[in-house]
Steps between C-alpha positions, in 0.01 A plus 500: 500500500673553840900418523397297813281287282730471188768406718295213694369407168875478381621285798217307440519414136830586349738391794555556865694821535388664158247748687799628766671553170229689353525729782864523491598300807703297329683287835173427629416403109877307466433327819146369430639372090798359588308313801249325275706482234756277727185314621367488129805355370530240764100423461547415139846369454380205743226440322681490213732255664209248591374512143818365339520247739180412439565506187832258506309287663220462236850477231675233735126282424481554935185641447250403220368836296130509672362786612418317816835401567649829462261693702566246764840617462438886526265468782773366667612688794883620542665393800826645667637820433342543146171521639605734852656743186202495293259571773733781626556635143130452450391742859772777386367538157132509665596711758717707219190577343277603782742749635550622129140613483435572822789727593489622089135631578564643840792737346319611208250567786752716618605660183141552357393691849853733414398580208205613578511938462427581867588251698 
């Protein structure tokens, strides 16, 4: 297999950045990681926040223990800052990704035509 396709197939699956790592361009790859990781983080540690309070509120006897009632709950949109951070944490880690494997697969492009004998 090509290095431009392991290293797309990296970005893709393991994490963004992995494939620039893979072909040793390791800011591009620190850039890309610590970008969705940030994003990551701040993705899941919100969510994380909305299920305990969910949660206190099912202990406080707020909310009865029905599914219905606590999907009602979680389908519930953020307002405010929370939900301006999400969505912005959300289109970096998207946009994280893409530019992982598309950049990833366009230097192992590079690479795999240089190490071609001949060229």
């Amino acid at each position: 297999m090509k290095k431009s396709m392991k290293a797309a197939l990296l970005s893709a699956f393991v994490f963004p950045g992995a494939g620039h790592f893979f072909l040793k361009k390791h800011l591009t790859g620190t850039v890309l990681a610590g970008s969705a990781f940030i994003s990551l983080y701040l993705v899941v540690s919100k969510t994380v926040e909305r299920a305990l309070q969910i949660f206190e509120k099912i202990q406080r006897g707020e909310v009865q223990p029905d599914i219905a009632a606590i999907t009602e709950l979680v389908t519930r949109q953020s307002t405010g800052t929370d939900a301006k951070l999400l969505n912005i944490a959300s289109a970096v880690l998207i946009i994280s990704l893409l530019v992982g494997i598309i950049d990833s697969y366009r230097v192992g492009r590079i690479q795999d035509k240089s190490d071609i004998p001949g060229s």
